[in-house]
N, C-alpha and C positions, 0 to 999 in steps of 0.2 A: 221755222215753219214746221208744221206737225206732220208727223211722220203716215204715209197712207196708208190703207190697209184694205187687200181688196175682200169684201166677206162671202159666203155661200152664194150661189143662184137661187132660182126659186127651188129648184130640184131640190137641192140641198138644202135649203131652210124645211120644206117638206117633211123630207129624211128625217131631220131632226127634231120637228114634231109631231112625229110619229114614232115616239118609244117599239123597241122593237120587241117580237112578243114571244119567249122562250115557252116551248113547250112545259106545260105545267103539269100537280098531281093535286090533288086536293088533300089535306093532313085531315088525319084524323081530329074530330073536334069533342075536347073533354068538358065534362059538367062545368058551364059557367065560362066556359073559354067559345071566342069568337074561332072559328074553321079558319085556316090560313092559306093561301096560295101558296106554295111555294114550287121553286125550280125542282126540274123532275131531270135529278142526280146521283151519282154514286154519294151515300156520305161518308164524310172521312173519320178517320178511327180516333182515340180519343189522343192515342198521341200523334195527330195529326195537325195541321194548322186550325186555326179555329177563327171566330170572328170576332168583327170589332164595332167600336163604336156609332155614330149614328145611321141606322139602317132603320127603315119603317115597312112590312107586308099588308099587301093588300086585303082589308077580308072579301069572302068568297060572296061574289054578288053584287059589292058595293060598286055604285058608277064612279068613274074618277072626277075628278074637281077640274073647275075650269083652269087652276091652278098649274094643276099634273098635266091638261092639256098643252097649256099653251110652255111650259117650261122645256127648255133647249136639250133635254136631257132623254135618256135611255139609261137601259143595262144590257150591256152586249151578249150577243150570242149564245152564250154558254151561262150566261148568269152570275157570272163570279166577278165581276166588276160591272162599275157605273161611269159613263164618260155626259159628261155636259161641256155646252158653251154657253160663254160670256163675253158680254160686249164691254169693254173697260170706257165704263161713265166719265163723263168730265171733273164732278165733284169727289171721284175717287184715286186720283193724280195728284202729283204735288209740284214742289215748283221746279223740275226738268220734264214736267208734261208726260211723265211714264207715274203708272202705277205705283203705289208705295209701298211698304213691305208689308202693312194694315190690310191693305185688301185685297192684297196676294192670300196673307193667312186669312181672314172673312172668307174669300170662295173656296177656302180649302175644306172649312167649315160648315159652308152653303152645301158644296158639293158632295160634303158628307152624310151631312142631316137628309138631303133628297135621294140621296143610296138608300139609304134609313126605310124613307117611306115609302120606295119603289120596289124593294122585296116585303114591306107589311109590318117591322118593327111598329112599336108606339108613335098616334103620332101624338105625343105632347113634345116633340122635342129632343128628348134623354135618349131615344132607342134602346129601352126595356122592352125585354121581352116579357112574354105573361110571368113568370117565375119573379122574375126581380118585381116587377110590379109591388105581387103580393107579398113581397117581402121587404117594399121602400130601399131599395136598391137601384143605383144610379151608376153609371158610370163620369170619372173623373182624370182629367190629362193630366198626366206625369212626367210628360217628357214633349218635346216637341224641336223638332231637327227640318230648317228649309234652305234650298241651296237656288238661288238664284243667279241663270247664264247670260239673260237679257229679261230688264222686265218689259211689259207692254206697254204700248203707248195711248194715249187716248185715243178709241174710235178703232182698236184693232181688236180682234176677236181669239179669247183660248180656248181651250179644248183642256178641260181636265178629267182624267182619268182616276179612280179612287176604288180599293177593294180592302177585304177586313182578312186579318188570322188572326190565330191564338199565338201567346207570348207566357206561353208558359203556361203555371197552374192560380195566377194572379192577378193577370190582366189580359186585356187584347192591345192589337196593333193595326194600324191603316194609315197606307200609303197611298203617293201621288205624282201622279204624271202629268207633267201641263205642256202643253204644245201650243206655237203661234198655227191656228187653223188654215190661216191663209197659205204658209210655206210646210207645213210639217213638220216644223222643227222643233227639236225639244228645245223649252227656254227654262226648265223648272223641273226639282224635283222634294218630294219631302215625306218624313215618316214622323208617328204619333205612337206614343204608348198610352194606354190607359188602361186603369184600375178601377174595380168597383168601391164604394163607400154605400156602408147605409146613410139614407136621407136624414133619420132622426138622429142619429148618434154622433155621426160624421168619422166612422171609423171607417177605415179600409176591412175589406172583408176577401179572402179567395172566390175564386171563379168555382162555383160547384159543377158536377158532372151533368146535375138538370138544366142549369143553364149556356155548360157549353154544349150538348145538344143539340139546343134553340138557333144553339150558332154555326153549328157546322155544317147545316146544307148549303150556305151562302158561302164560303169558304174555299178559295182556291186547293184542290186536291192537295198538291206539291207549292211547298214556300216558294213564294216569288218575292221577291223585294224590287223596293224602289232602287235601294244601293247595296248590289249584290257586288259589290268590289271589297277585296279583303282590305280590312283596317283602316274602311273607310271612314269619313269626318262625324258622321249620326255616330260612331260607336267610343266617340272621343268620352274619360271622364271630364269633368269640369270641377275644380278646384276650387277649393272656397277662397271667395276673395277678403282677405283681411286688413281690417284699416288700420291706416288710414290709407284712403284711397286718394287717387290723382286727382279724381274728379269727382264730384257729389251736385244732387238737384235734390236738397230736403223737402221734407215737409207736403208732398204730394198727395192727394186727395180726391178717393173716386166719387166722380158723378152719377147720379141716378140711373145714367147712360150708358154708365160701363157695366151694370148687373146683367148677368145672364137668366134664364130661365131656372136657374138653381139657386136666385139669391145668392149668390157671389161675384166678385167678379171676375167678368170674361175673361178667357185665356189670350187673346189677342191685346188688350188692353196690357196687360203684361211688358208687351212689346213698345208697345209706346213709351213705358216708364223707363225701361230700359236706354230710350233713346233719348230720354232727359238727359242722361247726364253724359252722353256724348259730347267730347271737345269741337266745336265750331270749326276749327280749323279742318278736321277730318270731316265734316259733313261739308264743305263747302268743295269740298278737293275729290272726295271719294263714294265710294256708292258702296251700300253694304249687298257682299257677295251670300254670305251664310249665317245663318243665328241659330245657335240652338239653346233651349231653354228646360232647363231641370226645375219643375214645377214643386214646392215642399209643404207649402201651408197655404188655405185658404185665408183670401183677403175679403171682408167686408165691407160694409157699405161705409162705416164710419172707423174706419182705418186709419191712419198716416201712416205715408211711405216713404222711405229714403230712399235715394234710385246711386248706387256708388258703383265706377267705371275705374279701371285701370290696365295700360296697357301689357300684356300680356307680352313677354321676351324669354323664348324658347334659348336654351344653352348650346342644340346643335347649328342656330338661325342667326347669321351675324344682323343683328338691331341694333341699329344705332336712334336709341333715344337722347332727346334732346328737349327740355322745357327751360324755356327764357324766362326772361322778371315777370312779362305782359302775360305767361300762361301759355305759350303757341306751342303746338307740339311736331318735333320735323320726325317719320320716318320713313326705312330703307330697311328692305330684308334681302339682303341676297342679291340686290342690284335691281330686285322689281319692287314696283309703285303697290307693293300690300303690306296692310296690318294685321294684326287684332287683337281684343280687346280684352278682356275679363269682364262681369257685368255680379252686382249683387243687389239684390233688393229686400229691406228688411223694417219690419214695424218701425215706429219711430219712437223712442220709449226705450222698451222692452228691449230691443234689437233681434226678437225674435224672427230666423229667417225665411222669408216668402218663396224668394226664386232665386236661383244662382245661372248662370250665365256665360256664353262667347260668342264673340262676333268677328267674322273676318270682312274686311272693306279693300275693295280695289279701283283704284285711281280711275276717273273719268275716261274716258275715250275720245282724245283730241281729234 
């Protein structure tokens, strides 16, 4: 029986579509550049936090879209983050009737790109600002770290929270808060890195000081983090996994379906590959807790992928692995029901490599 979930009143669904309206200034508007809205704020200095990926500003004048009406979303108070909700679809569950880890990262994404267009970034999508624009400058995920506590079930409602800084002189970063809206509970957390690339070249490029800028009126004063705990799991390296590996799912091939707006494919689809080559036996037993993913080379449309998996056995961590004739794999850390995994994905050919990878999984809850 599916799990219930009680959502907003009317008050509260209101609330909620009624974006709320931070006092503004109007920026100054340069030859050929559209006037922008923005939050009317201290700005932060250049060694300060800075901003991140998809944010879109309103120009000065434009009416909002029935879009931006009716969508669940705001930016709170002070301006420096975006909180939306979401109703978890039927067709976006698998088969224990909760969310899958695909559209956990999708609204993380979602929630991203409408931060984007709710302070005036571009809207084609990329959240460029005027600078990067004219200079075909994109930004691109290079890292991506989600730790999930409970996922949601069909028919219950989250509340994610999502804000940008700078991550040096190379890229930005943005994080995320997701809460069951009905209890307040956090059930989810996760952080992103990204780098600029030009569009034409596909080189990585630094963050210039015109374009961080652009970024730091949106930008929380003082660094906040999602996982402000020391040596926490986001700051793990990830090791290259070398074959031969435990487990393999060759020969993989993305669909029309998985390109993103940049002609490549999605960073979420990533994810999926990864979980190819997952042993049956642990996806039947256990539920994946945390993934993180070291993004290295772009995949396109006409790619092959090899998706290689192996279990990951720490030398402070008593693991007792065990692989029979039939392939089944038994383990035990420390006397509790967790694993994880190592994850490699690489051209098929070439072996040149796309993503490297971990995963940690904890046993179902009887």
């Amino acid at each position: 029986m599916l799990k219930s979930c009680s959502t907003p009143g009317a008050a509260g669904v209101a609330a909620l579509l009624a974006p709320s309206q931070p006092q503004c200034r109007r920026g100054t508007a340069s030859p050929g550049r559209p006037e922008l809205r923005q939050p009317m704020m201290v700005r932060c200095s250049r060694k300060g936090p800075l901003a991140v990926s998809p944010v879109v500003p309103v120009l000065v004048g434009e009416e909002k879209g029935l879009a931006e009406k009716l969508r669940l979303g705001r930016l709170v108070e002070d301006g420096l983050s975006y909180k939306e909700s979401f109703i978890v679809r039927s067709y976006e569950v698998g088969i224990n009737k909760t969310a899958t880890v695909e559209t956990i990262a999708n609204l993380l994404q979602e929630v991203g790109c409408n931060h984007a267009q709710s302070v005036g970034f571009s809207t084609d999508g990329f959240a460029t600002t005027n600078t990067m624009r004219e200079l075909h400058l994109i930004w691109v995920t290079s890292r991506m770290h989600i730790e999930i506590y409970k996922y949601p079930a069909w028919g219950d409602v989250v509340e994610i929270e999502t804000w940008c800084q700078g991550e040096g002189k190379i890229g930005t970063r943005r994080d995320w808060i997701l809460k069951d809206l009905a209890t307040g509970v956090v059930i989810g957390r996760a952080t992103s890195k990204w780098v600029m690339m030009n569009q034409d070249t596909r080189r990585l490029q630094r963050v210039s000081d015109e374009v961080r800028e652009e970024y730091l009126v949106f930008c929380p004063r003082n660094p906040r983090l999602a996982f402000p705990e020391e040596d926490n799991a986001s700051l793990k390296k990830i090791p290259k996994l070398e074959d031969p590996a435990q487990y393999s799912r060759l020969g993989l091939i993305p669909r029309r379906a998985d390109l993103d707006m940049n002609q490549h494919v999605n960073n979420v689809t990533y994810i999926g590959w990864v979980l190819e080559s997952m042993p049956q036996e642990i996806i039947d037993t256990h539920e994946l807790q945390t993934i993180t993913l070291d993004y290295r080379r772009e995949c396109q449309h006409n790619d092959v992928v090899d998706s290689l998996t192996s279990l990951e056995l720490a030398e402070e961590e008593k693991i007792l692995h065990h692989e029979g004739g039939n392939g089944s794999v038994s383990v035990k850390q420390d006397g509790e029901d967790q694993c994880q995994f190592l994850h490699f994905l690489r051209l098929s050919g070439s072996g040149f490599e796309i993503n490297r990878g971990r995963t940690e999984w904890r046993k179902f809850a009887r």
